[in-house]
N, C-alpha and C positions, 0 to 999 in steps of 0.2 A: 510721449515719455514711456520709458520700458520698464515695466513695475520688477523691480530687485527681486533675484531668487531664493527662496528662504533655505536658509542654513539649514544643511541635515546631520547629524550624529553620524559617525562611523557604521551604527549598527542602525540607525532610521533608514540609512543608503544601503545596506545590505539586505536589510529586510523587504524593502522596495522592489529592488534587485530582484530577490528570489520568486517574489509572488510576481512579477511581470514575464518572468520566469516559466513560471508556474501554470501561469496564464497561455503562454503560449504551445507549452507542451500540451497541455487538456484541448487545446483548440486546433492544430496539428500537428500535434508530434514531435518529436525528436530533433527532426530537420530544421523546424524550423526555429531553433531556440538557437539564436544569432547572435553575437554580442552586437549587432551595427540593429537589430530587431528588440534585442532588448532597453538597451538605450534608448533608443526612440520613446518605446513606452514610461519610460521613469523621467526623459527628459534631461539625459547624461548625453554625451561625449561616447566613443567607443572606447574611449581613454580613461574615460572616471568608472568604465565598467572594469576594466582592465586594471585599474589601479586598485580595485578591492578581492576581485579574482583570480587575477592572473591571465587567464585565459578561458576559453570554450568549455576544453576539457576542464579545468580545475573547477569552472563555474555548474559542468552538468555533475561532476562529482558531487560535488555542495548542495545541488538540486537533489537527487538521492537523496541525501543525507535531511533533506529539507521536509521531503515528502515520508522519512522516517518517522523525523520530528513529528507531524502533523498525524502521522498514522497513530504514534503514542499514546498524543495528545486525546484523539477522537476514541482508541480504547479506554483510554483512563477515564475517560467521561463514559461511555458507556457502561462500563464493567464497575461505578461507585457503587450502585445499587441492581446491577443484572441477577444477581441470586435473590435477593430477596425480591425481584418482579418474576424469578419463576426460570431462570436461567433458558431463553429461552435461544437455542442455537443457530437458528436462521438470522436475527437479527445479529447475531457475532459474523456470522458469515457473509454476510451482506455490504456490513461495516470494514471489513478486510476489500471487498470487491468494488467497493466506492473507488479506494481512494487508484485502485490498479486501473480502473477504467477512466481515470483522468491524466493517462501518460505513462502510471512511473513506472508501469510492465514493461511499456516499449525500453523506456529507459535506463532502466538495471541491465535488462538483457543486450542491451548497445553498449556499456561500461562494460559488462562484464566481458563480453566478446574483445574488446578493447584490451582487456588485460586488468579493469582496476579493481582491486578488493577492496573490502571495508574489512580492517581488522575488527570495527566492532563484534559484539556477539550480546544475542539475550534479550534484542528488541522488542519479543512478542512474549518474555519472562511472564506480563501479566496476564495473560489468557493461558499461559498454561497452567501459571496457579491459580483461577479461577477456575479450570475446569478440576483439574485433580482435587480441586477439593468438594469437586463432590462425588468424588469416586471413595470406596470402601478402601479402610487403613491397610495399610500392605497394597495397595495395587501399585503396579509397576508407574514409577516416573518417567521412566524414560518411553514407555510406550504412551503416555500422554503428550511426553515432547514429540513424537514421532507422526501423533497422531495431526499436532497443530502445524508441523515442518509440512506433512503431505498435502496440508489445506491450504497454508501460505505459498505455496509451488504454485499447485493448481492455480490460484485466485490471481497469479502474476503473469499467468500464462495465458488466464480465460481472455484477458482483453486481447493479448498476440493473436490466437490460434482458437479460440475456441471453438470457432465456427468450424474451420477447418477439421479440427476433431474431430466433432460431433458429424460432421459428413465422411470423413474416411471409416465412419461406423456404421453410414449407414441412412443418417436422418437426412431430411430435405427440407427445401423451404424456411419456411415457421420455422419450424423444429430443429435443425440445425441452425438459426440465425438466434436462436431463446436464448441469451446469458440465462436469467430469470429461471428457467427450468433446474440450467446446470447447477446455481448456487444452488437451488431448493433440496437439487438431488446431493450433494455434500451435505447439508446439514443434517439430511436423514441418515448419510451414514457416519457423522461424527455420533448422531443416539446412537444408530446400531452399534459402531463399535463403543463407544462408552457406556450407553445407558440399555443396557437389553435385557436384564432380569424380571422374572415376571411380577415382583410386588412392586418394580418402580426404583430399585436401588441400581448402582451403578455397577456395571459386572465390569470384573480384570480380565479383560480376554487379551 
C-alpha cells in the first residue's frame, strides 16, 4: 500500500520550494537550481514546481527575493539589541557575508546580467539606522547610506571574486584565499570612517 501524500497550503509548497532551492544554490550554485532538481527534493512533479513559479527564471527571481527576506530577517535579530551589546561592527559584517557565501552573490550577479531588477529599495534601511545613530547630530545620511551600499557590493562580491582580488593585488596562498581577513579588514574601515575621533565619539567625515 502507498501511504497518501499530505496536502500542502499554497504557501507550505512555496516555502518548500524556495528552501530546496536554497538548498541547492549554497551546495552548487546557480547551475544547478533546476526545476526537474528542485522537485525532486520537495517531492513535486516539474509541473507542480511550475505551477507555483512559472518558470526557472521567475523561480531564481523569487529566490533573490527569498534570500532578501532571510537577510532581513537575520539583521533584525541581530541589530534588536547590537548597541546596547556595544555595536560591535565585525559581527554586522560578517552577518552580511554569511548569507553571500551561501549563493546569492552568484545569484543577483546572474539576474542581474539577465536583465532582471528588483524595483524594491531600502532592504538594508535597518543597518543604516543603526549605524547613524551613533554618529554625531548633523552628520551626513547619506554618507552613512553610502558607507553601508560600499559594504553590501563588496560582501556580494567577496564570495564571486574575492580571491581573485586579493591576488590581482598581490597576496598569495592563505592570503589570497582568507574571506576571514577581508571581512575583518571592512569592519575596521566602516570604524575608521565612522568612528575615528579620539574621545571615542563618531566623526562626520
Amino acid at each position: 500500500m502507498t501511504t497518501p501524500r499530505a496536502r500542502r497550503t499554497p504557501e507550505e509548497a512555496r516555502r518548500l520550494i524556495l528552501d530546496a532551492a536554497a538548498s541547492l544554490l549554497g551546495e552548487s550554485g546557480v547551475a544547478a537550481v533546476q526545476m526537474r532538481a528542485v522537485a525532486a527534493r520537495v517531492g513535486m512533479t516539474d509541473a507542480g514546481v511550475a505551477h507555483h513559479f512559472g518558470n526557472r527564471e521567475k523561480l531564481l527571481a523569487e529566490l533573490l527575493r527569498h534570500g532578501g527576506r532571510r537577510l532581513r530577517d537575520a539583521l533584525r535579530d541581530l541589530l534588536a539589541n547590537w548597541l546596547d551589546r556595544g555595536a560591535d561592527l565585525l559581527e554586522l559584517v560578517e552577518a552580511l557575508h554569511d548569507l553571500y557565501r551561501n549563493g546569492y552573490g552568484e545569484l543577483a550577479v546572474a539576474l542581474h546580467a539577465a536583465g532582471w531588477r528588483d524595483p524594491g529599495s531600502g532592504m538594508l534601511d535597518p543597518v543604516v539606522d543603526a549605524l547613524h545613530r551613533l554618529r554625531p547630530p548633523g552628520s551626513s545620511l547619506d554618507d552613512t547610506r553610502l558607507a553601508v551600499a560600499a559594504l553590501h557590493q563588496a560582501m556580494a562580491m567577496e564570495a564571486l571574486y574575492g580571491s581573485d582580488f586579493r591576488r590581482s593585488a598581490g597576496l598569495t596562498g592563505a592570503a589570497a584565499d582568507d574571506s576571514a581577513a577581508q571581512v575583518r579588514w571592512w569592519a575596521r574601515q566602516l570604524h575608521l570612517t565612522l568612528v575615528s575621533t579620539e574621545d571615542g565619539r563618531v566623526s562626520d567625515t
